[in-house]
NUMIFI-48960 format. One record per residue (C-alpha): x, y, z; residue in one letter. Coordinates in nm, 3 decimals, always signed. Layout:
residues N
<x=X y=Y z=Z type=A>
...
***
This chain:
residues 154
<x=-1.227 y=-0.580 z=+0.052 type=X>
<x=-0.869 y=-0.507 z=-0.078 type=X>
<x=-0.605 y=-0.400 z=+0.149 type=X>
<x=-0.293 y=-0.160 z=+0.108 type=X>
<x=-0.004 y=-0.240 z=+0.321 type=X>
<x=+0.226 y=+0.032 z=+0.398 type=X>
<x=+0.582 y=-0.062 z=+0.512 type=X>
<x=+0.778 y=+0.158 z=+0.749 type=X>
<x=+0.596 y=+0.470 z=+0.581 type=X>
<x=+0.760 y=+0.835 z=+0.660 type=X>
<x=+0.546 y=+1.126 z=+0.523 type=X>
<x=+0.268 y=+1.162 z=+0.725 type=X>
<x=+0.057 y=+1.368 z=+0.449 type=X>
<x=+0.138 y=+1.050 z=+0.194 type=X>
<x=-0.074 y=+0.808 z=+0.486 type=X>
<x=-0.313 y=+1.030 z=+0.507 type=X>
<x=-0.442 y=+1.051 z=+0.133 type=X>
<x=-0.387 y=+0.706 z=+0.119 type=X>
<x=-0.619 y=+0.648 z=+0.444 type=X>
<x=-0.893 y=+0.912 z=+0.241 type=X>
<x=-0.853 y=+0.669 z=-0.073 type=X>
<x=-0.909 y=+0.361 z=+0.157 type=X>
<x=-1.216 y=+0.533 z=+0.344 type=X>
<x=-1.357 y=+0.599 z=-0.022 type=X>
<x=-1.341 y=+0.286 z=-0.161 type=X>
<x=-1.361 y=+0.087 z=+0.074 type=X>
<x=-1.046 y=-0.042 z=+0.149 type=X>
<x=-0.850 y=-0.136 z=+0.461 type=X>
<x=-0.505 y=+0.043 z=+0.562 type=X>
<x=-0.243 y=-0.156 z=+0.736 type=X>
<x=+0.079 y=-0.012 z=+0.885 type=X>
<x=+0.380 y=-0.161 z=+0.966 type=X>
<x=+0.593 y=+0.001 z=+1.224 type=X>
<x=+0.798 y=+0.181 z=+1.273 type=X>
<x=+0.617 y=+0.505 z=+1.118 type=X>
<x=+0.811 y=+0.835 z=+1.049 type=X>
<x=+0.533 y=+0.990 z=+1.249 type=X>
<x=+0.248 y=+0.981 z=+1.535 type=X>
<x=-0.075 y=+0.847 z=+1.422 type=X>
<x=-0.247 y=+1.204 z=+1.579 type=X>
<x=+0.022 y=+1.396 z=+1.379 type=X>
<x=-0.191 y=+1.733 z=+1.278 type=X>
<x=-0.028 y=+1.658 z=+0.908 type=X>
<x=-0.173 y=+1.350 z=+0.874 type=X>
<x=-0.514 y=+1.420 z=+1.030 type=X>
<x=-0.518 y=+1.735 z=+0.744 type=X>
<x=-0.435 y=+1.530 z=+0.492 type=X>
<x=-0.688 y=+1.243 z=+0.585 type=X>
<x=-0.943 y=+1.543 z=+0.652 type=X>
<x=-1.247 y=+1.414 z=+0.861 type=X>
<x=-1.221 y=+1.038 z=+0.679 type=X>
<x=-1.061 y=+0.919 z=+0.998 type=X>
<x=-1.355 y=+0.786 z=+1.230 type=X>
<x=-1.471 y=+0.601 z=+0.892 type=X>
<x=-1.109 y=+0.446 z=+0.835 type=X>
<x=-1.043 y=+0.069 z=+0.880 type=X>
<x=-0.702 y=+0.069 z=+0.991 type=X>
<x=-0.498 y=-0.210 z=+1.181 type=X>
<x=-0.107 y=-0.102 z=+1.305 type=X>
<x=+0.124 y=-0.368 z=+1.337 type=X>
<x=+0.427 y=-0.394 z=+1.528 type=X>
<x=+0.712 y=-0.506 z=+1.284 type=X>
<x=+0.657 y=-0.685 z=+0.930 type=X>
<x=+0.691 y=-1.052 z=+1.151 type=X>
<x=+0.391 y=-0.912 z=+1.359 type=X>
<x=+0.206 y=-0.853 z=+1.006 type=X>
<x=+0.310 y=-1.193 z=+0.844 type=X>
<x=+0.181 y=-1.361 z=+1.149 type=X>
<x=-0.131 y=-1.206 z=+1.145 type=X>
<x=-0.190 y=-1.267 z=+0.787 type=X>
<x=-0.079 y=-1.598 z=+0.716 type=X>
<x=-0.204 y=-1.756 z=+0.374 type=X>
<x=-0.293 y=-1.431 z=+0.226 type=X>
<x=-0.205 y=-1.264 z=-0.077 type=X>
<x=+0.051 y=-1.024 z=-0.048 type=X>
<x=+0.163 y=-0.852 z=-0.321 type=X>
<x=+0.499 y=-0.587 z=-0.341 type=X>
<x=+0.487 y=-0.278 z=-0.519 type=X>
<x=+0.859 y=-0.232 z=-0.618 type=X>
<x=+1.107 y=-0.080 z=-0.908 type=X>
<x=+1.269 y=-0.372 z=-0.902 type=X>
<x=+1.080 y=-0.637 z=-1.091 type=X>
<x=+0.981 y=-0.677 z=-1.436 type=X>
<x=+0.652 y=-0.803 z=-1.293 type=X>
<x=+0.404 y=-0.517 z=-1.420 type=X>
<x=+0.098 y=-0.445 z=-1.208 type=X>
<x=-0.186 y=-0.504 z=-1.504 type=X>
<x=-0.078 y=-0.844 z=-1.525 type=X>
<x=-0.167 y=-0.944 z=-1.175 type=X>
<x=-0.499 y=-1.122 z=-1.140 type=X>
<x=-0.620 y=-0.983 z=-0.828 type=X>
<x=-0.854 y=-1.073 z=-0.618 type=X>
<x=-1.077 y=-0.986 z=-0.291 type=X>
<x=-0.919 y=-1.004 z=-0.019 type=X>
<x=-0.534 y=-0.979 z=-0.184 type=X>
<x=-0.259 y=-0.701 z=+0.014 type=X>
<x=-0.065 y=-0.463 z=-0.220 type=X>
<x=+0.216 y=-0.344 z=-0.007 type=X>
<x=+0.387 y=-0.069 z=-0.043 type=X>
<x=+0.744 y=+0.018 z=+0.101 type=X>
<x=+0.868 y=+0.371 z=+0.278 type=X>
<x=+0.925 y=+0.689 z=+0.011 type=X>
<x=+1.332 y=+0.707 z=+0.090 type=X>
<x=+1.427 y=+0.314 z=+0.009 type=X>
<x=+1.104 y=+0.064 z=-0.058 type=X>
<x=+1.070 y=-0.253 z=+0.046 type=X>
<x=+1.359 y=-0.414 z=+0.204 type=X>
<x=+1.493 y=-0.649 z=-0.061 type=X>
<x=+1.533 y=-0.908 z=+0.170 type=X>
<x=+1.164 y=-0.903 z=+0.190 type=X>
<x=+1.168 y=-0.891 z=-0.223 type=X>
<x=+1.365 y=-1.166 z=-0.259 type=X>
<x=+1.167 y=-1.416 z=-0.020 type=X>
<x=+0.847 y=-1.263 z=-0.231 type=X>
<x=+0.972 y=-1.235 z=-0.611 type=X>
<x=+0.666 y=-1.421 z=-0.777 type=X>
<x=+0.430 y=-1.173 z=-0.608 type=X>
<x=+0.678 y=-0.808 z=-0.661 type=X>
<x=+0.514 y=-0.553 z=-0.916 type=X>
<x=+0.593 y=-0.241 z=-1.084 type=X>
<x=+0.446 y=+0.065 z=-1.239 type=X>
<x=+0.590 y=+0.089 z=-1.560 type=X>
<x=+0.791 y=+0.465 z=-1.546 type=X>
<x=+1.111 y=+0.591 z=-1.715 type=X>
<x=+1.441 y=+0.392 z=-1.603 type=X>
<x=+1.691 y=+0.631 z=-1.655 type=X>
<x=+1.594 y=+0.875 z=-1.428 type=X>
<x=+1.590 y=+0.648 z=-1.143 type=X>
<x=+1.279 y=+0.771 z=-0.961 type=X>
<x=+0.966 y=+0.658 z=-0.836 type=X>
<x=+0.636 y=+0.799 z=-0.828 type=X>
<x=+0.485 y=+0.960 z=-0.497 type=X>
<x=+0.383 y=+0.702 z=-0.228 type=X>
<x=+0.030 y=+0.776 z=-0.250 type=X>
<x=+0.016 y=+0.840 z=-0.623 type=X>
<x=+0.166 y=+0.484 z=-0.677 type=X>
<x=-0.097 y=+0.317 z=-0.419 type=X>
<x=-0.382 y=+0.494 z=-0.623 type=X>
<x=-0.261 y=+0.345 z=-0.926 type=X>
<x=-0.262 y=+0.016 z=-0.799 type=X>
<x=-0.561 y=-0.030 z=-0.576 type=X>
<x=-0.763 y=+0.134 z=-0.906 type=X>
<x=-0.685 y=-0.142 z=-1.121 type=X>
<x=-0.773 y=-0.430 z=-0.862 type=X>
<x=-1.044 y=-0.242 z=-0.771 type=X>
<x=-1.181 y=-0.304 z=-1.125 type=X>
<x=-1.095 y=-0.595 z=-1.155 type=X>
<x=-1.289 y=-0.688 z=-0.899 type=X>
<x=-1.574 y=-0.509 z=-1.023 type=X>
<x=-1.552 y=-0.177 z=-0.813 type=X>
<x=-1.788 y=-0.374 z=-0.531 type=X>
<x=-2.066 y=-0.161 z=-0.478 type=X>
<x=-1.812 y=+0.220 z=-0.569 type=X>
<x=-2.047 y=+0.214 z=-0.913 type=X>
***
């Protein structure tokens, strides 16, 4: 099983098509507080549509809560500011892809402590933008996901 991290998230629609893409395939969502919303917002219920009693979700408290709880485990940063690129990653069952909140990403005091294991999307640098929160985790959890031969998703 792979599992997507996010950090801090704030859109409550972005969470919940993440938690659909985790229900789908099999994936486990873990959030690290504080959230930008409640857990029974009605926008992130709609956007998770009835996937949430099938969901495999843990909440943490703080990102010490979630490095405690995961010690010796793979933990991978999805960030803009690496030259680390995502395909190059050998991942594995079992590994975390974290993701950061859609206004500033990962802490890069968090970065920093973690450079070896920060990746990036490869987009356009001069605009200075990201791709959507949920868009970005798609991305990435696709490509582990093969290369960890899609489990039993085939």
């Amino acid at each position: 099983m792979l599992n997507i991290v996010l950090y801090e998230p704030e859109i409550p629609h972005n969470t919940g098509a993440i938690a659909r893409t985790c229900v789908l395939t099999h994936s486990k969502l873990h959030l690290i507080k504080p959230l930008g919303f409640s857990i029974d917002d009605k926008h992130l219920k709609r956007a998770g549509l009835d996937y949430w009693p099938l969901l495999e979700m843990e909440v943490y408290e703080n990102y010490k809560d979630f490095i405690d709880k995961n010690k010796d485990k793979t933990i991978y940063y999805s960030t803009t500011k690496t030259s680390n690129i995502y395909t190059d990653v050998k991942f594995k069952d079992g590994d975390f892809i974290m993701f950061g909140p859609e206004t500033r990403g990962i802490p890069e005091s968090i970065l920093d402590k973690n450079s070896e294991n920060c990746i990036r999307i490869p987009m356009i640098k001069e605009l200075k933008r990201s791709l959507n929160l949920a868009n970005s985790a798609n991305i990435v959890l696709f490509e582990a996901l093969r290369q960890v031969g899609f489990y039993d998703l085939v």
